[in-house]
C-alpha positions as CSV (number, residue, x, y, z in Angstrom):
1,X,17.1,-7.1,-33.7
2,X,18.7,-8.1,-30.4
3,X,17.8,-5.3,-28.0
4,X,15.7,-1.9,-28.1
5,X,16.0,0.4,-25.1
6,X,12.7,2.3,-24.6
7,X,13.2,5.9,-22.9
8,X,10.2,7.5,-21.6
9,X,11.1,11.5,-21.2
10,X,9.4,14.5,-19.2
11,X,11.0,17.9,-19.6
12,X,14.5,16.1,-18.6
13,X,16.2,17.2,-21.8
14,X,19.7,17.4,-20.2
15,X,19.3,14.0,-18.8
16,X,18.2,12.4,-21.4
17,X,20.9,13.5,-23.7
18,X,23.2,12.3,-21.1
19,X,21.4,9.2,-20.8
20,X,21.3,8.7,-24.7
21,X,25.8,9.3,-24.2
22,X,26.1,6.4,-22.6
23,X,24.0,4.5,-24.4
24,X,25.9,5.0,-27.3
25,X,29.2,5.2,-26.4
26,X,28.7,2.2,-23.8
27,X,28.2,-0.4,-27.2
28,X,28.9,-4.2,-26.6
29,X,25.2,-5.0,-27.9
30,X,24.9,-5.6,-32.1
31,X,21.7,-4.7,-33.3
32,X,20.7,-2.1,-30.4
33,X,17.9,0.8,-31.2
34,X,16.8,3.0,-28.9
35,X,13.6,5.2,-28.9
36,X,12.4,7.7,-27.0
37,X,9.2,8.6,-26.6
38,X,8.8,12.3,-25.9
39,X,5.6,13.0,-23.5
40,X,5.2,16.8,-25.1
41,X,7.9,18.3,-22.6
42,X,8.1,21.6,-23.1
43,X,11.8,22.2,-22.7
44,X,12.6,21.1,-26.3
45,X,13.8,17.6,-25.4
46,X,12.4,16.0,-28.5
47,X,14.1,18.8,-31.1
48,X,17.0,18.2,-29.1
49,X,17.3,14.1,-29.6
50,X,16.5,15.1,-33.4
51,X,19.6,17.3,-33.7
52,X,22.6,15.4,-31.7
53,X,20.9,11.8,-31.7
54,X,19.5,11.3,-35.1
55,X,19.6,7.6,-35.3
56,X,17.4,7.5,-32.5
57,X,14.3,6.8,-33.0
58,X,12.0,9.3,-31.8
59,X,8.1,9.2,-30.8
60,X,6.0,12.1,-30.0
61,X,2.7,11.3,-29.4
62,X,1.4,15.2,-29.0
63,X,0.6,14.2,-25.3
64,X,1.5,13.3,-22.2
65,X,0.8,9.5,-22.0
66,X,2.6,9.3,-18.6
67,X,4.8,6.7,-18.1
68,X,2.9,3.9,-18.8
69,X,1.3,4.9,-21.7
70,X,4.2,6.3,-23.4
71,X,6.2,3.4,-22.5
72,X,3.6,1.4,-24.3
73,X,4.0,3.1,-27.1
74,X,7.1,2.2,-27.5
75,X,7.3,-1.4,-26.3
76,X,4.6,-1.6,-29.7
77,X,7.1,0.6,-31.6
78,X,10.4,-1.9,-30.3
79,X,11.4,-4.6,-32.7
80,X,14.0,-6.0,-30.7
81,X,13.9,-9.6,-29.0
82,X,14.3,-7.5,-25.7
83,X,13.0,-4.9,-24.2
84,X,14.9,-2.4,-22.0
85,X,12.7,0.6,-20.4
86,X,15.0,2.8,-18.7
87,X,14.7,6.1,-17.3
88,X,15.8,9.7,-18.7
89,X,18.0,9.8,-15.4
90,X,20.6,6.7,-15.7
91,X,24.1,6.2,-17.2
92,X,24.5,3.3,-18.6
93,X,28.0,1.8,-17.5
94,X,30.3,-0.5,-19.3
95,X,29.2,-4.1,-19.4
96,X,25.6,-3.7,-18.0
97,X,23.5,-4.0,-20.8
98,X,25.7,-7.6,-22.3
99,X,25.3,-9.0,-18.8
100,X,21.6,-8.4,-18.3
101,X,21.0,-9.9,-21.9
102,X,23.1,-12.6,-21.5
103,X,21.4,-13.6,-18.1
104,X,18.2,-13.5,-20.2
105,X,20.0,-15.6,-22.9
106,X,21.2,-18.1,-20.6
107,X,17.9,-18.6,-18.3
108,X,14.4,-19.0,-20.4
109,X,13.1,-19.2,-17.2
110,X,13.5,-15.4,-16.9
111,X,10.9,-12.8,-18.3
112,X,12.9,-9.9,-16.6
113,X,16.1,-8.7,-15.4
114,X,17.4,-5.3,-13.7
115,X,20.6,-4.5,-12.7
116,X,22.6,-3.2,-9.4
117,X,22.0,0.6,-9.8
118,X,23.6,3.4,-7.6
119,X,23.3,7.1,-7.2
120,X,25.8,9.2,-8.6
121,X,27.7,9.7,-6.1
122,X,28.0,5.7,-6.0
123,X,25.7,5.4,-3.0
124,X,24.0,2.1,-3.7
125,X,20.0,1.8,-4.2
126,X,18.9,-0.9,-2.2
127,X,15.8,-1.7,-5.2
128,X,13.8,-4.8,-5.6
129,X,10.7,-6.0,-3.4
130,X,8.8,-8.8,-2.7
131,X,5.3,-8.0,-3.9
132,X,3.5,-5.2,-1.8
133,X,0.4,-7.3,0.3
134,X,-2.6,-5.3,1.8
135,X,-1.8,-5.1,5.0
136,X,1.9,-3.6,3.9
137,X,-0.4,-1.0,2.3
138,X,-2.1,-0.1,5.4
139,X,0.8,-0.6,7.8
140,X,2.6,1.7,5.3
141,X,0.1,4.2,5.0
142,X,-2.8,4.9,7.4
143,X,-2.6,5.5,11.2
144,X,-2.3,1.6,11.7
145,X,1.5,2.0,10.9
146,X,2.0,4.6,14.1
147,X,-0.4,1.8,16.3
148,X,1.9,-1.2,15.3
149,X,4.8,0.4,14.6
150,X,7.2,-3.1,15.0
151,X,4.8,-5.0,12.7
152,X,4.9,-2.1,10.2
153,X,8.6,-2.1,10.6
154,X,9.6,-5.9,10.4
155,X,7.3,-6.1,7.4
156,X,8.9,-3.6,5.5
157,X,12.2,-5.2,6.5
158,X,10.9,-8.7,5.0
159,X,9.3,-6.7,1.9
160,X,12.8,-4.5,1.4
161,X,14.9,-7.7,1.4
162,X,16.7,-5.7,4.1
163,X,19.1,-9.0,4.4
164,X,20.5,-8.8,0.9
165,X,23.4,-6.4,0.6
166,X,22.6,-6.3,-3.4
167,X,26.1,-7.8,-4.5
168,X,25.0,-11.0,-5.4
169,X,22.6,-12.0,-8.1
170,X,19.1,-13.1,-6.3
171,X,15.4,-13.8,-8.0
172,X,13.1,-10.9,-6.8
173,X,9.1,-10.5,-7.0
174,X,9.6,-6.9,-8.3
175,X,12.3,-5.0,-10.3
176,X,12.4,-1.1,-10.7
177,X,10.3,0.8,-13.6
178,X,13.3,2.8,-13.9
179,X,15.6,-0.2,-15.3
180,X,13.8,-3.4,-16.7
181,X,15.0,-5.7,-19.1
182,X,12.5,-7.7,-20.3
183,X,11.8,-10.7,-23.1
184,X,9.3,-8.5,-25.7
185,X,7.1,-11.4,-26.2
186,X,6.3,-11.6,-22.5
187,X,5.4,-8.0,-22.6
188,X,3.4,-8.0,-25.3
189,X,1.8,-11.1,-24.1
190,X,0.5,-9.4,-20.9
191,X,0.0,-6.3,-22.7
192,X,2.5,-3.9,-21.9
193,X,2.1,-1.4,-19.2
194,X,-1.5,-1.0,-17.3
195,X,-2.9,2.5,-18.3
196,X,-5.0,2.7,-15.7
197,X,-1.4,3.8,-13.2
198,X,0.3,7.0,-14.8
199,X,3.0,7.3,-12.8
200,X,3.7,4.6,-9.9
201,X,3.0,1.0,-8.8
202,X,3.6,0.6,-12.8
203,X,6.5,-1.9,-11.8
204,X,4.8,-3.4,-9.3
205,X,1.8,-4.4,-11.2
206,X,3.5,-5.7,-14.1
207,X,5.9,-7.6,-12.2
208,X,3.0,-9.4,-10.9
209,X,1.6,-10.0,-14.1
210,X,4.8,-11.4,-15.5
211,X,5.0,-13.6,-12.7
212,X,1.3,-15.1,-13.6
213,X,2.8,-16.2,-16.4
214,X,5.2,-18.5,-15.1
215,X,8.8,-16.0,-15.3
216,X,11.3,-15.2,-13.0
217,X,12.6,-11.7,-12.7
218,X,16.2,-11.5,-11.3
219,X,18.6,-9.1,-10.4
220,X,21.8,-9.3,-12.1
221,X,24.8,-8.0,-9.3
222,X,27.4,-8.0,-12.1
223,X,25.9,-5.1,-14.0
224,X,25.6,-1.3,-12.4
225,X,23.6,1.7,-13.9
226,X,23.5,5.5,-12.3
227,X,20.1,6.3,-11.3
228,X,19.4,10.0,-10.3
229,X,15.7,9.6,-9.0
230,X,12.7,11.4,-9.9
231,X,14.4,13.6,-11.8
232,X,10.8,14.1,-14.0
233,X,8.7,14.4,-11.0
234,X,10.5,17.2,-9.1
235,X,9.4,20.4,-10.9
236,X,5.5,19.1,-10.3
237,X,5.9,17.5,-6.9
238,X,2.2,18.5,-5.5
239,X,1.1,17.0,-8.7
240,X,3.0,14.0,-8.3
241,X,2.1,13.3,-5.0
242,X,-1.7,13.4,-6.2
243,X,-1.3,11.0,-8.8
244,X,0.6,8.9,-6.1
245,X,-2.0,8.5,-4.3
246,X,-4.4,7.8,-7.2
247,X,-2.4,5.5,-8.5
248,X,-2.1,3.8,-4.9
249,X,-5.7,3.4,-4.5
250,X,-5.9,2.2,-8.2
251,X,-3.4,-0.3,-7.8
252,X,-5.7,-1.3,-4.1
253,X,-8.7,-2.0,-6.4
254,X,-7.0,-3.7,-9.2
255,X,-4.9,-6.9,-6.9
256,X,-6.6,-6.6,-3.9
257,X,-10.8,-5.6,-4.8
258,X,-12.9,-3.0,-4.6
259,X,-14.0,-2.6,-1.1
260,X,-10.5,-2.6,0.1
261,X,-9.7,0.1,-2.1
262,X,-12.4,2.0,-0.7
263,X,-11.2,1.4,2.9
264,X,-7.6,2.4,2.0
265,X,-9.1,5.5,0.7
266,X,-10.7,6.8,3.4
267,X,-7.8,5.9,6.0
268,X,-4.9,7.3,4.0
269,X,-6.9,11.2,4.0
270,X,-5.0,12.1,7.0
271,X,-2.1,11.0,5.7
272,X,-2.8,12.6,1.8
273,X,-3.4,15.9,4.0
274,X,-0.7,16.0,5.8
275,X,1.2,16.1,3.0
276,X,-0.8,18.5,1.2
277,X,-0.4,21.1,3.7
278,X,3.4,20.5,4.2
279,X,4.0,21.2,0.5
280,X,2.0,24.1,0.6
281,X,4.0,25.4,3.7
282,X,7.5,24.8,2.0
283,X,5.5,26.7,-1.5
C-alpha cells in the first residue's frame, strides 16, 4: 500500500463527503485507502460515509478522541507507506497528492510534506512556521506584545516567513495539521500524535518531534489543496477557545518546562478574559 489518507471528522458531514469527492475522483495514486475516523458527530456523518463511500474505511471509536487522538487511531489503523492526515474541509485538486508523494519518494531526507493550500475563493493561506519560541509565546499573547509591539511584530514576521510568497518549494520547521503528508514509519516511530493537545499546537509539536529525528518537512509549491478553516470548531467556538488555551499552556510545559508554563498562565488571564467576555457579548 502506497498511500492512506487519514480524515479526522466532527459533525462536518457535508464536508467531509465533499472532501471524500475529490479524493476519489482526484485518483493518480495506486494503492490509495482512505479512513475516516468519525469522533461520535452527531449529524450522522459516519452513517453517511457508510452509504455513498463504502470502500472507505470507517472508524468510530464511540467518542470524541479530538484530533489527536482520533488521528492516532488511524495512523495505527493506516497500512500505507505514507500517511496523509487531512482535514474534513479540503478539496483535493488534481496532481497534489502524486506530487507530494513523489517529493517524498525522491528526498529520504524528508519525513513530511504539505502542500500550497488556498481558500475557496482561491485566496492563498500563507501556512508554514518556523517553530514557535517562548518569548513568541509571550510577545503573542500577554500584555508584553502591547509594551513591545515592534519586537512582537518583526518576530512574528520572521516566525510567518513573511518573505516567502509560497510559490516556490522551501523546507519549513512546521507544516499545517490540516494537510500533512508524512513517511508512516517516522510517525509511528515518534508515536503518532501527542494526546496530551486535543485540538491545537498538534502540528507544531509533532513537527518538532519529527525534526529530532533527523527529517526535513518541506512544502511542495507544485501541489494546491482548498482549505475552508475551522470548519469543526465553529458551532463550539467558546469551547474551542478554552481548549486553545489549554492546549497553549500544555504545549508551554511540554518544550519549554514547567515554570514557564506557569508564568504564561497567569499572564495570558487577561487576555483568556477578554475573550471570554466578547463571546459572551456577541452570544
Amino acid at each position: 500500500m502506497k498511500l492512506s489518507t487519514v480524515i479526522v471528522n466532527y459533525n462536518t458531514r457535508d464536508k467531509l463527503a465533499r472532501a471524500l469527492e475529490s479524493l476519489l475522483a482526484v485518483g493518480g495514486v495506486a494503492q490509495h485507502e482512505i479512513i475516516v475516523v468519525d469522533n461520535a458527530s452527531a449529524d450522522g456523518s459516519a452513517a453517511m460515509v457508510r452509504e455513498r463511500f463504502p470502500s472507505v474505511r470507517l472508524i468510530e471509536p464511540g467518542a470524541n478522541r479530538w484530533f489527536s487522538g482520533g488521528n492516532n487511531l488511524g495512523i495505527r489503523a493506516a497500512q500505507g507507506e505514507y500517511v496523509h492526515i487531512l482535514n474534513p474541509d479540503t478539496v483535493v485538486l488534481p496532481g497534489a497528492l502524486p506530487a507530494l508523494i513523489g517529493a517524498l519518494d525522491a528526498d529520504p531526507s524528508l519525513g513530511a510534506v504539505t502542500s500550497r493550500m488556498t481558500f475557496e475563493d482561491g485566496t492563498l493561506q500563507r501556512n508554514c512556521s518556523r517553530a514557535v519560541t517562548y518569548a513568541d509565546l509571550l510577545l503573542g499573547y500577554t500584555f508584553l506584545g502591547a509594551l513591545l509591539p515592534g519586537w512582537r511584530d518583526r518576530r512574528r514576521a520572521r516566525m510567518w516567513y513573511a518573505e516567502w510568497d509560497r510559490e516556490s518549494d522551501r523546507d519549513v520547521e512546521i507544516v499545517p495539521g490540516s494537510n500533512i503528508l508524512a513517511r508512516r514509519d517516522v510517525l509511528l516511530a515518534i508515536g503518532g500524535f501527542d494526546e496530551r493537545l486535543k485540538l491545537y499546537f498538534t502540528e507544531d509539536d509533532l513537527c518538532v518531534r519529527i525534526a529530532a529525528e533527523g527529517c526535513a518537512l518541506r512544502y511542495i509549491a507544485g501541489a494546491t489543496i482548498i482549505h475552508d478553516e475551522h470548519a469543526s470548531t465553529l458551532p463550539i467556538q467558546r469551547l474551542a477557545t478554552r481548549i486553545y488555551f489549554d492546549d497553549l499552556i500544555t504545549y508551554t510545559r511540554l518544550h519549554f518546562g514547567a515554570g514557564q508554563a506557569r508564568l504564561l498562565a497567569a499572564l495570558v488571564r487577561p487576555t483568556r478574559a477578554a475573550m471570554a467576555l466578547r463571546q459572551r457579548l456577541r452570544g
